[in-house]
C-alpha positions in Angstrom: -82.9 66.6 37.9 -84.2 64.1 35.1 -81.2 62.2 33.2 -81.8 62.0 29.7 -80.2 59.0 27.9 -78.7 59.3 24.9 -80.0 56.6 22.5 -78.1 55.7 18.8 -80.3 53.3 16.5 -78.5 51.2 14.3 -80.8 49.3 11.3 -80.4 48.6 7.9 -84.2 49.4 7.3 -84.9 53.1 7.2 -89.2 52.3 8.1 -87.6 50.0 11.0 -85.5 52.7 12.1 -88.5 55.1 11.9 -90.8 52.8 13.7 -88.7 51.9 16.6 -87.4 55.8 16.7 -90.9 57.0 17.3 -91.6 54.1 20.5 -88.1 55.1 22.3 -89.3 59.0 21.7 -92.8 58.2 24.1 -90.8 56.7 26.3 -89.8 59.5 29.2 -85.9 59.9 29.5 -85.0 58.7 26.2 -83.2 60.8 23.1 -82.4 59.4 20.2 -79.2 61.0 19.6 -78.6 59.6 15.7 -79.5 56.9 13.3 -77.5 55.3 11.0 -78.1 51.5 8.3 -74.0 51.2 7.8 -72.3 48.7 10.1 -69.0 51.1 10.0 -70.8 54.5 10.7 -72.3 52.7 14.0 -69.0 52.4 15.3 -68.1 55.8 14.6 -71.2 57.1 15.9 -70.5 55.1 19.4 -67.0 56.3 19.0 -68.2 60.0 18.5 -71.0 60.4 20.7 -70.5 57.9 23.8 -74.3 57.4 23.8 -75.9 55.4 26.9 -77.3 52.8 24.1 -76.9 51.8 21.0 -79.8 49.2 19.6 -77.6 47.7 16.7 -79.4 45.3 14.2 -77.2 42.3 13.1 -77.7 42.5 9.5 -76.2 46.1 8.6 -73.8 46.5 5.6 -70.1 47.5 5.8 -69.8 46.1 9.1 -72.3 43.8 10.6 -73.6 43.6 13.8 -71.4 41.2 15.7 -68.6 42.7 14.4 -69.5 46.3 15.3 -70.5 45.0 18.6 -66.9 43.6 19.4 -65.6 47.0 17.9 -67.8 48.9 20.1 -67.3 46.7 23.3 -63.9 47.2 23.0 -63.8 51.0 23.0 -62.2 52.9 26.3 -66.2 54.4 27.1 -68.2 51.7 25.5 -71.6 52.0 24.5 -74.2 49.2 26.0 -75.5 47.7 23.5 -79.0 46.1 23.0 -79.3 43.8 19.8 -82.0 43.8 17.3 -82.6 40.5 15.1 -85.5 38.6 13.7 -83.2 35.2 15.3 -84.1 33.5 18.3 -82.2 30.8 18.0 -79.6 30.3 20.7 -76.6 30.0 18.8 -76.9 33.8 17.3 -78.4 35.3 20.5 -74.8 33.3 22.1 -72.6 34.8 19.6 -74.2 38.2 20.1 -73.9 38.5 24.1 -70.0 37.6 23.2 -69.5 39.6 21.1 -71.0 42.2 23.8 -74.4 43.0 23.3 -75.8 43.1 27.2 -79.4 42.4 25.9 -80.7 40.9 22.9 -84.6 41.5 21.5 -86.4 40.0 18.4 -88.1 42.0 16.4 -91.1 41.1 16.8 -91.1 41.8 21.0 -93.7 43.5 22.4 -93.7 47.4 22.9 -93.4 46.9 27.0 -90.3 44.4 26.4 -88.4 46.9 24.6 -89.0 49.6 27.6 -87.6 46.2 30.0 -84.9 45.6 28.1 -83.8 49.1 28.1 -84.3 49.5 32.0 -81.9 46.1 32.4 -79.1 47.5 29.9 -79.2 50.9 32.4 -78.8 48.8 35.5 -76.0 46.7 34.1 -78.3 43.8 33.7 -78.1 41.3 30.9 -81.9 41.1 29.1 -83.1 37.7 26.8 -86.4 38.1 24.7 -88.6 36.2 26.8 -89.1 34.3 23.5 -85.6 33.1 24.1 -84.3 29.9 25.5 -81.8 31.0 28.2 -80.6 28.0 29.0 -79.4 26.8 25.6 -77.7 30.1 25.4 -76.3 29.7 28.9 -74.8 26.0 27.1 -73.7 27.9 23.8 -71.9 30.1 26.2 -70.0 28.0 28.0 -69.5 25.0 26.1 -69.0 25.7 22.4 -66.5 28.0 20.2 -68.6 30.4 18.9 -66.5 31.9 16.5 -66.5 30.4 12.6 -63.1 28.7 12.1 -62.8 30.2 8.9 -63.3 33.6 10.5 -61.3 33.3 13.6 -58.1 33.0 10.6 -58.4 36.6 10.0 -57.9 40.2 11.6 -60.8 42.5 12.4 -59.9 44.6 9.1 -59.4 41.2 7.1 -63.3 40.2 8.2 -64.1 44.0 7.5 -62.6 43.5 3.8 -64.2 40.4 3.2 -67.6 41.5 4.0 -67.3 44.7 2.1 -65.8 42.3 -1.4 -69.2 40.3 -0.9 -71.3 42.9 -0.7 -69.8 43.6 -3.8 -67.6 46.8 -3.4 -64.9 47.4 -5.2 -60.6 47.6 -4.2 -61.0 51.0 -4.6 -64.5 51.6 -3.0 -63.4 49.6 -0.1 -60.3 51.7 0.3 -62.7 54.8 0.4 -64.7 53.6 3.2 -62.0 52.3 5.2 -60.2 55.3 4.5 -56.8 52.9 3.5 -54.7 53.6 0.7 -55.5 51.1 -2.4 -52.4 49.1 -1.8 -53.4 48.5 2.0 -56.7 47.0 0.7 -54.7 44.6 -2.0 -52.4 43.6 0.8 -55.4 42.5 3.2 -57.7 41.1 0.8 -54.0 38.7 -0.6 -53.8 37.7 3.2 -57.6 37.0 4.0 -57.4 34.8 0.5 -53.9 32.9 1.7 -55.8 32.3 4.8 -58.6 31.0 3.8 -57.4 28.9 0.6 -60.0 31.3 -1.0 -58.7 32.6 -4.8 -62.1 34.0 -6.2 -64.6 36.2 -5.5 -67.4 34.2 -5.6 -65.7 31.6 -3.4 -65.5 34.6 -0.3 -69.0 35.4 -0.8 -69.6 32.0 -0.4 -67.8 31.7 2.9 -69.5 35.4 4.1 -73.3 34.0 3.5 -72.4 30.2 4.6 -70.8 32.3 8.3 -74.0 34.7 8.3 -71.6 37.7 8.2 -74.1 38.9 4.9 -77.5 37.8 4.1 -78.3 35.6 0.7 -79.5 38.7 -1.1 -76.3 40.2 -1.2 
């Protein structure tokens, strides 16, 4: 009997999304189960489904990738995790496999890399872009924090409130997509601020672009 594996794509770009849906569905074996370009409904999508794979973009709003990934690695049925990014550098491919990504691909890869990578995330194998210098990452890994100090300061729901304020939602907005009462949201974002010395708005989305949790054009 065949074994289909369930497959969740996770990307901010809806024609990326539809491009790399389209190679994974001539690939025998493979179903994509469900797509999604929000950083929070990736979780919940792992969470709901218990997919075999989830190919998770770093740049997502609401929740971005490393983030999810840590989420996601640290459910009781976790979903592997493959992740997408136009970054080779070994500091972000580092971060990502710590977070708990088991194989990380740029964008540009070949067709026949992302079918590799895939059979290596099924085995339980770890997969680098061959693009990818391995052994800076294998130095990253071992010899460097790779959490931002300004980061490590907060809780996972503080860092999920910040990046949601510089992506410029609003107390209440925030409170709708965490599903938190309004005065849960004022209490974290008071905290994250006392942490961080941070008073202002403008000063957090500062801090979010400046420790890659959103892009510039946020």
């Amino acid at each position: 009997m065949n074994v289909r594996r369930k497959i969740i794509l996770a990307d901010d770009h809806a024609l990326v999304r539809a491009g790399i849906r389209s190679l994974l569905e001539s690939l025998p074996g493979l179903e994509v189960v469900a797509e999604t370009g929000d950083g929070l409904e990736a979780v919940e999508l792992a969470r709901r489904l218990e997919a075999d794979a989830m190919l998770l973009d770093i740049t997502l709003p609401g929740l971005n990738g490393l983030e999810a990934a840590k989420l996601i690695a640290g459910m009781e049925k976790p979903t592997r995790i493959l992740m997408l990014s136009m970054h080779a550098g070994p500091e972000y491919v580092a971060r990502a496999l710590s977070a708990g990504a088991s194989a990380y691909l740029i964008k540009d890869s070949a067709f026949e890399e992302l079918s590799t990578a895939l059979q290596h995330l099924f085995k339980g194998k770890r997969y680098l872009s061959q693009s990818i210098d391995a052994e800076a990452v294998e130095h990253f890994l071992q010899s460097q924090n790779l959490e931002h100090p300004e980061l490590a300061l907060l809780t996972p729901r503080q860092r999920q409130i910040l990046q949601l304020i510089a992506e410029g939602y609003a107390t209440r907005e925030i409170a709708e997509r965490l599903f938190l009462s309004i005065k849960t949201v004022e209490t974290h974002r008071s905290q994250l601020m006392d942490r961080l010395g941070i008073y202002d708005v403008p000063g957090l989305v500062r801090l979010a672009i400046r420790t890659g949790m959103v892009t510039p054009e946020h």
